[in-house]
C-alpha positions, 0 to 999 in steps of 0.5 A, spaced: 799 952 340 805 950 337 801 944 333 796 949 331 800 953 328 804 948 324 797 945 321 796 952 319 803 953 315 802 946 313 795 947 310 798 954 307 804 951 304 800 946 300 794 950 298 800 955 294 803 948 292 797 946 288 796 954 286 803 955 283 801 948 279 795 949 276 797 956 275 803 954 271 799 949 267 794 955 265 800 959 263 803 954 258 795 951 256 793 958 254 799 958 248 797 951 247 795 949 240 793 942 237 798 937 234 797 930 230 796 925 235 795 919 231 799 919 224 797 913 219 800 911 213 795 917 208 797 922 214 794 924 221 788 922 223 787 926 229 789 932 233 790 933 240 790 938 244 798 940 246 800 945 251 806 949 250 812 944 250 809 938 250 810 936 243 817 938 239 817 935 232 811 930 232 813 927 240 810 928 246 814 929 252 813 924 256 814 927 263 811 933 262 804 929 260 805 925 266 807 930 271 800 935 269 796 929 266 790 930 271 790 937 269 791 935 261 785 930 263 780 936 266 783 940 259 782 936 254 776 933 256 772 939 258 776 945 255 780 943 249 776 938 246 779 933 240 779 935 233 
């Protein structure tokens, strides 16, 4: 009984984890804009799409990228598509 109750609370807690994650990346991706990706010598050469604080300045924030990067993927591959 206790072991059931524990896989129950375990599967609830991990299914509000990854809710309150997508959920919190949803918010910053809908006030998102495109930001230059790739800059050359005669100026940007591509645009790629940057939720809210990600970018500052022309740089990318690293960790931010990495820790929601596979729900970046998903976006910019079939929402938020390159410019």
């Amino acid at each position: 009984m206790i072991i059931k109750n524990r896989r129950i609370t375990f599967l609830v807690v991990g299914l509000l984890v990854v809710a309150a994650y997508v959920f919190s990346y949803v918010l910053i991706s809908a006030r998102g804009r495109f930001e230059p990706s790739l800059i050359g010598l005669n100026g940007v050469k591509r645009y790629g799409w940057a939720p809210e604080g990600f970018v500052s300045e022309f740089k990318w924030s690293r960790p931010k990228l990495l820790f929601y990067y596979p729900l970046y993927l998903i976006d910019t591959r079939f929402f938020s598509l390159q410019r």
